[in-house]
C-alpha positions as CSV (number, residue, x, y, z in Angstrom):
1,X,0.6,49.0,4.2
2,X,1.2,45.3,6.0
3,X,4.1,44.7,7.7
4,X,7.5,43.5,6.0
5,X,10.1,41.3,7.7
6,X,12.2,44.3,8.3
7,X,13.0,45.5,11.7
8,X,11.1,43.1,13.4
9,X,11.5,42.5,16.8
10,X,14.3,40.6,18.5
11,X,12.6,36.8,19.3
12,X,14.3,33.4,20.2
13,X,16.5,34.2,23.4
14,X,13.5,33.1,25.7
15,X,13.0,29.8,23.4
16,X,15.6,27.6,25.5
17,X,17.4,25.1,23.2
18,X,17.0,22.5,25.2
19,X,13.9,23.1,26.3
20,X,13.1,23.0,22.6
21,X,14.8,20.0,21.7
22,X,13.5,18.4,24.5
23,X,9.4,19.0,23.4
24,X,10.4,17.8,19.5
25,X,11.9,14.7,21.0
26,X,9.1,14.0,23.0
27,X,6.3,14.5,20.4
28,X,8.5,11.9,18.1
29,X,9.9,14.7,16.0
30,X,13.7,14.7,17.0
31,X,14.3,15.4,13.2
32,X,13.1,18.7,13.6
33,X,16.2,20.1,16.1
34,X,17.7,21.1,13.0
35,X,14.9,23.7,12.0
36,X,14.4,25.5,15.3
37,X,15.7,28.6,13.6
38,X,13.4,29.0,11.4
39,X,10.6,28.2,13.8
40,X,11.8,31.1,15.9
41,X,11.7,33.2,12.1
42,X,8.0,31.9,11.7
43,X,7.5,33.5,15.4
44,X,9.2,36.8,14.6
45,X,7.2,37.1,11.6
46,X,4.0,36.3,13.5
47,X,4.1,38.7,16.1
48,X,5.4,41.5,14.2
49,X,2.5,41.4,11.8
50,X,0.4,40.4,15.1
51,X,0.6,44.1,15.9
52,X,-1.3,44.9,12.8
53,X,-3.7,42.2,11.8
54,X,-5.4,39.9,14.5
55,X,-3.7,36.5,13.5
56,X,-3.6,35.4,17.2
57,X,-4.9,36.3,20.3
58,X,-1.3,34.6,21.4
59,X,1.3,37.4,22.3
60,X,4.5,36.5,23.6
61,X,6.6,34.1,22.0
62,X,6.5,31.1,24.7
63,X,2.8,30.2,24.4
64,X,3.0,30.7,20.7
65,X,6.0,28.3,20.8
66,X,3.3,26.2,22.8
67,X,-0.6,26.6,22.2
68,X,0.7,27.0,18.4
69,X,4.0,25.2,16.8
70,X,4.3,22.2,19.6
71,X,-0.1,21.8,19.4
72,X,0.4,21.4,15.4
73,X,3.7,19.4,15.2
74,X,2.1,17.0,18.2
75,X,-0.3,16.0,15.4
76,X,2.3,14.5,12.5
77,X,3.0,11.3,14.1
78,X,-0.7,10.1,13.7
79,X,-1.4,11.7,10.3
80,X,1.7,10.1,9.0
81,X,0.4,7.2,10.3
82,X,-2.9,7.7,8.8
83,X,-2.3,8.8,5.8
84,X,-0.1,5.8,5.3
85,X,-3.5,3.8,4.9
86,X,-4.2,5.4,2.2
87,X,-4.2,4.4,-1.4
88,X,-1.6,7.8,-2.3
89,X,2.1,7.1,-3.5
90,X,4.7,6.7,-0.9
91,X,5.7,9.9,0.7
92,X,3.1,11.8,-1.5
93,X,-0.1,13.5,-0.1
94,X,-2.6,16.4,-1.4
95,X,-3.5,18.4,1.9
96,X,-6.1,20.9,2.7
97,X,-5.5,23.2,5.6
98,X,-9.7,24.3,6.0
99,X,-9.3,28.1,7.6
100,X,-5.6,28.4,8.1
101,X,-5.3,31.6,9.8
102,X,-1.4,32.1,10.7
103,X,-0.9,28.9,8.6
104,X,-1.5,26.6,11.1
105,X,-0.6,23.7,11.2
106,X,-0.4,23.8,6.7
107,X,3.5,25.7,7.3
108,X,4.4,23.3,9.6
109,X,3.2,20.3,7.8
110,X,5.2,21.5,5.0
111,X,8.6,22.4,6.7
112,X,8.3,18.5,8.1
113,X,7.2,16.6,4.6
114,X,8.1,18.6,1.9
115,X,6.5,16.2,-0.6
116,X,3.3,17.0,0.5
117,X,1.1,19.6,-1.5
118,X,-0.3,21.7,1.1
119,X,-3.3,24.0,-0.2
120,X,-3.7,26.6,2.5
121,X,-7.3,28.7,2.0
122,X,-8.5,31.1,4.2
123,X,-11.6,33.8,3.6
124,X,-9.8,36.6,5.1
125,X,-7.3,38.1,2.5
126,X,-4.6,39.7,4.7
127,X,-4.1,36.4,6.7
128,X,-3.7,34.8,3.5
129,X,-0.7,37.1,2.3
130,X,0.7,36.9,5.9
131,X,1.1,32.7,5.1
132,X,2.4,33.3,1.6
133,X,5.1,35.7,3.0
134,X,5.8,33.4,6.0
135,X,6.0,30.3,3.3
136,X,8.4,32.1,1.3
137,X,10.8,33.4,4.4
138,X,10.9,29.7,5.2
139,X,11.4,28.4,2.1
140,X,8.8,26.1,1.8
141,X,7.7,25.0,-1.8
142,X,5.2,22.8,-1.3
143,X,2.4,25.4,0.6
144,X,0.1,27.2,-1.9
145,X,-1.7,29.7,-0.2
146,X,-5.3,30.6,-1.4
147,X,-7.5,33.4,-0.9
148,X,-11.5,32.2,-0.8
149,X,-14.5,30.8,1.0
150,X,-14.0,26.4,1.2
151,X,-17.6,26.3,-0.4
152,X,-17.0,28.3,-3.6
153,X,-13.9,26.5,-4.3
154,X,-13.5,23.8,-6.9
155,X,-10.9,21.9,-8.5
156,X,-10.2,22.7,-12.5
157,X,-11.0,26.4,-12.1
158,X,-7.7,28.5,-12.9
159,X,-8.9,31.1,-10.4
160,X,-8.3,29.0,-7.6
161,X,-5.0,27.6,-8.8
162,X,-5.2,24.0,-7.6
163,X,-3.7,22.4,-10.6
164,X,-3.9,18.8,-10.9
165,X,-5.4,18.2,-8.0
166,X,-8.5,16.2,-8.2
167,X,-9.1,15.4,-4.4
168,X,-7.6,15.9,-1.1
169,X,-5.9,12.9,0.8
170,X,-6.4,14.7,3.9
171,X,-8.5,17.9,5.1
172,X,-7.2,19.2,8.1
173,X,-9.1,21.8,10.5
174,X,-8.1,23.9,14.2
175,X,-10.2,25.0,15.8
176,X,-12.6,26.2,12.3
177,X,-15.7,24.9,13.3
178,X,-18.3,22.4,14.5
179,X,-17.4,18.5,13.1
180,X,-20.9,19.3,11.2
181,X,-19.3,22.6,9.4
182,X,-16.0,21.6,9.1
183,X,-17.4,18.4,6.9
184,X,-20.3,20.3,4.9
185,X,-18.0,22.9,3.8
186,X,-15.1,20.9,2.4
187,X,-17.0,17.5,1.7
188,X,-16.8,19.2,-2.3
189,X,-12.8,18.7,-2.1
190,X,-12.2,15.3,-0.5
191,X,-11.0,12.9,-2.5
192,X,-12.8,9.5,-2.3
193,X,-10.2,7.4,0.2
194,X,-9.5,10.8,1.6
195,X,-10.1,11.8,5.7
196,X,-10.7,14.6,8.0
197,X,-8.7,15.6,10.5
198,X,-10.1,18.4,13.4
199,X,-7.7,19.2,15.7
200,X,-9.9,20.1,19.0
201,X,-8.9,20.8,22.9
202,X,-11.5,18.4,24.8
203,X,-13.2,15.2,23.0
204,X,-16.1,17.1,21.3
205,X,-18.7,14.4,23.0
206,X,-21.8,16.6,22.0
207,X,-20.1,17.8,18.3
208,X,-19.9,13.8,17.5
209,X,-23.6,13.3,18.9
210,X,-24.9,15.5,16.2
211,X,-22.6,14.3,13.6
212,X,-22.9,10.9,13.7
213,X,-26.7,11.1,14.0
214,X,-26.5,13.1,10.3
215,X,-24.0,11.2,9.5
216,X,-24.9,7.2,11.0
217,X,-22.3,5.4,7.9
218,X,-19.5,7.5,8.5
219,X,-16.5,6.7,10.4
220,X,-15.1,8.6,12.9
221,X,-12.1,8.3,15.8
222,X,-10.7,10.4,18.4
223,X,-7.5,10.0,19.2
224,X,-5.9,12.3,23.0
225,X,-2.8,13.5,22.4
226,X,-0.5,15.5,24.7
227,X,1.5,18.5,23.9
228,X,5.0,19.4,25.8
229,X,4.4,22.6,28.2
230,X,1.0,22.7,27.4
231,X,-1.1,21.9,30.7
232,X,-5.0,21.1,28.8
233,X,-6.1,18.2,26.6
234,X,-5.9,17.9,23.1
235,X,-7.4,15.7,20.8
236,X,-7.7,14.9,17.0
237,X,-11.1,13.9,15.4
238,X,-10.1,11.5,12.2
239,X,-13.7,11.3,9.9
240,X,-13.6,9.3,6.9
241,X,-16.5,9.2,4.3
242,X,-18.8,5.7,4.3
243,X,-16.6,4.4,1.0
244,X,-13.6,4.2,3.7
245,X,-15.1,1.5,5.6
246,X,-13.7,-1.5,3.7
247,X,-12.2,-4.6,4.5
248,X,-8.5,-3.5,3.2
249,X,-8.3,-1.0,6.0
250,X,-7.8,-2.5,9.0
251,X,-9.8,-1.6,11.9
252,X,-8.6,1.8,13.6
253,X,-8.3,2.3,17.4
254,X,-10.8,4.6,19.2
255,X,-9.6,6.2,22.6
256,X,-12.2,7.3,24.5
């Protein structure tokens, strides 16, 4: 049997408030002060069924609070800002989180725009009923957590449970797999003025090599980013599909 939320272990002492609100101000996210608690519940949650099932190889609560939950939310500033290029209605996206694992980054997505609709898939099922657990613990509506392979799924099929979704505005990866993969497996599910986004440690120099010479109409951008308490680099690979490159998008900057 998985674990439940009961008795799990005490978490949240070492998590120094300020310290805390300190990294979310930093990364542009002073909003989020107000949910710390249930950032430190999502951490309980994780290690506890971390004992059982290998969701992370992340044990004590400080580097998940770092390498995990600051790494994610250091993200939203620039996918707000991307997706705000987008043709979607104000304050309204369809996201995929390709290979979610703990539910990283879909839960945190969703506790910071809960008008998203955050379709969370992962192959392995017990990772998948950790993130619908974790989901409902937080009390976030807008994550549906699915249980298959990103190449067998497909919109309109009941199984799947995508409803009216006819394309994703956004296809978020970390650490999943090679730019190449990551875009062959879920290119099915984006939706036409959609983008990719692969969260990666170091620019992937030799990963962009090979993609752009499959892939020579494509548009791609990396974009460093730094995360609070975290002492190695970080990037974000944003990839959008030839029928992005347009004149009503204004050129996007490329940091090398």
């Amino acid at each position: 049997m998985l674990p439940s939320t009961q008795s799990t272990p005490q978490v949240g002492a070492k998590l120094e408030k300020h310290r805390a609100y300190e990294a979310l101000g930093s990364i542009g996210l002073p909003e989020l002060r107000s949910q710390i608690y249930l950032l430190e519940q999502y951490i309980k949650l994780l290690m506890h069924w971390n004992q059982r099932i290998n969701l992370t190889a992340i044990r004590d609560e400080e580097r998940i609070w770092t390498h995990h939950i600051l790494d994610c939310l250091a993200i939203l500033p620039l996918v707000r800002a991307r997706l705000a290029l987008q043709n979607t209605k104000t304050g309204q996206a369809n996201v995929l989180d390709a290979g979610t694992g703990a539910g990283l980054p879909a839960l945190l997505l969703a506790l910071t725009e809960p008008t998203w609709n955050i379709v969370a898939v992962d192959a392995v099922e017990k990772k998948v009923r950790f993130v619908r657990q974790a989901s409902a613990m937080m009390g976030l509506k807008g994550v549906k957590p699915i249980h298959a392979r990103l190449e067998q799924l497909r919109f309109g099929e009941d199984s799947h449970g995508l409803g009216q979704i006819q394309g994703f505005d956004m296809i978020v990866s970390r650490a999943y797999a090679s730019l190449d993969e990551f875009v062959a497996s879920t290119q099915h599910l984006c939706h036409p003025m959609g983008f990719y986004c692969a969260m990666k440690g170091q620019v992937p120099h030799h990963e962009i090599e090979t993609f752009l010479g499959a892939r020579p109409n494509w548009q791609l951008e990396t974009v460093r980013f730094e995360v609070p308490g975290l002492d190695a680099q970080r990037c974000a690979v944003i990839i959008r599909p030839p029928a992005l490159k347009q004149a009503s998008l204004r050129p996007l900057p490329v940091s090398n």
